[in-house]
C-alpha positions as CSV (number, residue, x, y, z in Angstrom):
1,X,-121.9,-104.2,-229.3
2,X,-122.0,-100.3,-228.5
3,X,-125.8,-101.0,-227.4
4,X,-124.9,-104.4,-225.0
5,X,-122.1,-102.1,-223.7
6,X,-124.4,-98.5,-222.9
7,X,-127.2,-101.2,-221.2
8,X,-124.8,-102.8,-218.8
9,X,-122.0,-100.2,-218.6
10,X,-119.3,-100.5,-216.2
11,X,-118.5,-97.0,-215.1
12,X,-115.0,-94.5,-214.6
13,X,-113.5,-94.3,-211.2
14,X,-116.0,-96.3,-209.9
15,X,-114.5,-99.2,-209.1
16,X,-112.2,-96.8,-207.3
17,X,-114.1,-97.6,-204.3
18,X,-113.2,-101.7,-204.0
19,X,-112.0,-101.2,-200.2
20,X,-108.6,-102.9,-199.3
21,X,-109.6,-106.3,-200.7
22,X,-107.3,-108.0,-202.8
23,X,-110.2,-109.0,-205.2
24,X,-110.4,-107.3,-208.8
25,X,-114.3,-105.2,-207.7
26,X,-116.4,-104.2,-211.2
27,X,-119.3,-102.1,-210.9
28,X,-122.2,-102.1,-213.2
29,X,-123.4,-98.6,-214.5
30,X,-127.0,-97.4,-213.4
31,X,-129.1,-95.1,-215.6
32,X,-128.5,-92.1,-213.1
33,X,-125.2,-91.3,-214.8
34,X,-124.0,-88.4,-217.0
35,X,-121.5,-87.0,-218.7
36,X,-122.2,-83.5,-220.1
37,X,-120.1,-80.7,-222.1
38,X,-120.7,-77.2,-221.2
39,X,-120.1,-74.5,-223.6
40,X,-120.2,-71.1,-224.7
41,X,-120.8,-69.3,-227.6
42,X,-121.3,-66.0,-229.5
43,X,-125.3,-65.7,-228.7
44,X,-124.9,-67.7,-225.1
45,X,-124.7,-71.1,-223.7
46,X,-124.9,-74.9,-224.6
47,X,-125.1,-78.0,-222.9
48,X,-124.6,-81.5,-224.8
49,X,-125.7,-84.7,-222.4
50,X,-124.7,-88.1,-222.8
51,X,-125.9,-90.6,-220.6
52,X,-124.2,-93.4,-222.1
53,X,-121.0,-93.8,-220.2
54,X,-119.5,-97.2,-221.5
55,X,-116.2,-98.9,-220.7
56,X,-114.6,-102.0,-218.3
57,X,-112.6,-101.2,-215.2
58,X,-110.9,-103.2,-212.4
59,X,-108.8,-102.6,-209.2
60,X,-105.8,-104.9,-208.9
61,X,-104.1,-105.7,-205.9
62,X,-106.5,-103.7,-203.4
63,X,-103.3,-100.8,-204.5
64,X,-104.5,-97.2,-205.7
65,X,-102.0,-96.9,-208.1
66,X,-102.5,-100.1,-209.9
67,X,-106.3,-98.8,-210.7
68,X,-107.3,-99.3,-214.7
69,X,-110.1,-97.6,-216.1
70,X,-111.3,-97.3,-220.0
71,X,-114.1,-95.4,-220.6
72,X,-116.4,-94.7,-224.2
73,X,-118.9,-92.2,-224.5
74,X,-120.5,-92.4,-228.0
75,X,-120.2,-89.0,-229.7
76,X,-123.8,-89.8,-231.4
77,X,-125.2,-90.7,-228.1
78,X,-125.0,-86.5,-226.8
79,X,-128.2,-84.1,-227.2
80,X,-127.4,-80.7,-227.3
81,X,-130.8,-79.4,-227.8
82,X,-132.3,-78.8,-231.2
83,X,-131.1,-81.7,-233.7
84,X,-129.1,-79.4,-236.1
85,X,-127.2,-78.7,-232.7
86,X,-126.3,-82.7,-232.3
87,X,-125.4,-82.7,-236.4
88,X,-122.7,-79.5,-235.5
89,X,-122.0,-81.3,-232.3
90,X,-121.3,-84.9,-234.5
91,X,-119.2,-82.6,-237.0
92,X,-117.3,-81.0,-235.0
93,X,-116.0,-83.8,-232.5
94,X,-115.2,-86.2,-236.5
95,X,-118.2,-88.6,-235.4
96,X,-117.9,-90.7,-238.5
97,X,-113.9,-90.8,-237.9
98,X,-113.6,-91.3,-233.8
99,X,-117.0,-92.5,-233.2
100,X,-116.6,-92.2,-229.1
101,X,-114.7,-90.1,-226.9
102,X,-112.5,-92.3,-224.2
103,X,-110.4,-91.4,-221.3
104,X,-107.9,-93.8,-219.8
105,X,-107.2,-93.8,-215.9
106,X,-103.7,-94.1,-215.2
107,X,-103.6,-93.2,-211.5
108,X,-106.0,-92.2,-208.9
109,X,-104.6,-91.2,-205.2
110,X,-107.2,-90.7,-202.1
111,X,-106.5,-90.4,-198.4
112,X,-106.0,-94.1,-197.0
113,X,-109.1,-94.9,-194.8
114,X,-111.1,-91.9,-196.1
115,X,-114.0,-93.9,-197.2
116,X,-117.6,-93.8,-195.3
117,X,-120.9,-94.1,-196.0
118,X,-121.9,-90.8,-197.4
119,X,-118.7,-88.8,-196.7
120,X,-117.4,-86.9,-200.3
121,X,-113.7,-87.8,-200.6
122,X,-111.7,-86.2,-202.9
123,X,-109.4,-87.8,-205.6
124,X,-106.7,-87.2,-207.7
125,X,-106.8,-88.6,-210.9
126,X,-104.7,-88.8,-214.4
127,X,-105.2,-90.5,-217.5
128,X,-105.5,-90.0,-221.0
129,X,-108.6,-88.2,-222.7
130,X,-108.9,-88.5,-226.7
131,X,-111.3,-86.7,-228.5
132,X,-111.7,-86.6,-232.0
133,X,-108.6,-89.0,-232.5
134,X,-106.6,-87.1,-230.5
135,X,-104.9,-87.9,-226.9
136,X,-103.6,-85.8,-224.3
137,X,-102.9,-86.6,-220.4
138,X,-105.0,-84.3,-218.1
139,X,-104.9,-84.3,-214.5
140,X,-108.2,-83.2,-212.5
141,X,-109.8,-83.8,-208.8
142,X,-113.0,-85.7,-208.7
143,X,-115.1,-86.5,-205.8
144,X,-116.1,-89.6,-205.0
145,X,-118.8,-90.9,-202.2
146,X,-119.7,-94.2,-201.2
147,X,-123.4,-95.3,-200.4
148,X,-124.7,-97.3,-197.3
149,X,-126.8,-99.1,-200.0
150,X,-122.9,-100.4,-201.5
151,X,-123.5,-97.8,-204.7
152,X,-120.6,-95.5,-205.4
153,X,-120.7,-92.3,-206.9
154,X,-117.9,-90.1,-208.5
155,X,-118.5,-86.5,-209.8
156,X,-116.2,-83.9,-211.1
157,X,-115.4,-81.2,-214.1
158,X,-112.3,-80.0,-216.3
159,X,-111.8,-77.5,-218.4
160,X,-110.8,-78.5,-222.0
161,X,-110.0,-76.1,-225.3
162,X,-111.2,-78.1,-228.4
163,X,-108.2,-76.5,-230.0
164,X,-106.2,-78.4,-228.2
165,X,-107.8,-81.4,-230.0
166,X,-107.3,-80.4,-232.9
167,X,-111.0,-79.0,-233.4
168,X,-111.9,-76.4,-235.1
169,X,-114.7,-74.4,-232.7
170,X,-118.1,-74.4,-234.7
171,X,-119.9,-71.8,-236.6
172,X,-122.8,-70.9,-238.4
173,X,-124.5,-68.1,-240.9
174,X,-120.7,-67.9,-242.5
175,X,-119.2,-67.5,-239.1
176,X,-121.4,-65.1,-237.3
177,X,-122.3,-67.4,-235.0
178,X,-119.1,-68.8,-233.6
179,X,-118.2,-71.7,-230.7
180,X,-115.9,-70.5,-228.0
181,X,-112.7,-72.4,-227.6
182,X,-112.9,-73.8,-224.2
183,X,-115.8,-76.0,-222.5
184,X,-116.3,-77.6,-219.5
185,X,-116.3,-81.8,-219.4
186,X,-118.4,-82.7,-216.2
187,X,-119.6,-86.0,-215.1
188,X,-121.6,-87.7,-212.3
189,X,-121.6,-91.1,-212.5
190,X,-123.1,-93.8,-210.2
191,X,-122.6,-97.3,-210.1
192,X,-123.7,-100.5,-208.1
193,X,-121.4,-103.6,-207.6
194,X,-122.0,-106.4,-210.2
């Protein structure tokens, strides 16, 4: 199902962009769209990629508030470089436990009558990010941009601690090479109506 899901994906945010109709709007994913972790350790930098963003949305009422989003990305679906670095990756984020990480919108807020072709609008948003089994509400600005072809697209980042999780930073050769606590969740995600 994960597969039928990360081929006709139904992105974040996206459906954000419905316009005042009182229609529920879906978007379908394209294959532009990422969702990356940035990170930091002792001996330098990392990047993970996923660009498997999965999950149903729908906007209710033509109301901001009234907005729901759920979002998957598949933990196994992120390439972090050499494969021992997606194994650590896996490990670390309890793959075989909490096979995706999900956020749930719970409220987005934009200026009324912001949207136009091409113009970046930004957006309040708060929901509830779980990773590794564990939840906890966040609240971030994304920017969000609608396309004269009818595409959207929403991009943003947030600053995370994997402690905060409940994971333990990874390490290797007995500790010596050591995660640093916090990384960077970004995303730019585009979508086309269904």
């Amino acid at each position: 199902m994960m597969n039928k899901l990360a081929r006709s994906s139904i992105l974040i945010i996206a459906i954000l962009f419905g316009g005042a109709s009182f229609d529920t709007v879906q978007y379908e994913a394209l294959p532009e769209s990422r969702l990356w972790i940035d990170g930091t350790s002792s001996v330098g930098s990392y990047q993970c990629i996923s660009d498997r963003v999965v999950g149903l949305g729908q906007l209710e009422d033509g109301r901001h508030t009234s907005v729901r989003v759920d979002v998957a990305v598949p933990v196994r679906s992120f390439n972090c470089g050499p494969r021992q670095f997606d194994i650590d990756f896996a490990n670390a984020l309890k793959a075989d436990a909490h096979p995706a990480l999900s956020f749930s919108l719970h409220r987005a807020d934009w200026p009324p009558g912001s949207f136009s072709d091409g113009t970046w609008v930004s957006m309040s948003v708060t929901g509830e990010f779980e990773v590794a089994g564990e939840a906890r509400n966040i609240a971030f600005t994304v920017q969000g941009q609608r396309l004269a072809s009818g595409q959207v697209r929403v991009r943003g980042a947030h600053r995370l601690r994997m402690t905060d999780f409940g994971i333990e930073p990874p390490s290797r050769l007995l500790g010596l090479v050591r995660s640093h606590d916090e990384i960077v969740v970004r995303f730019d995600l585009r979508a086309a109506p269904r």
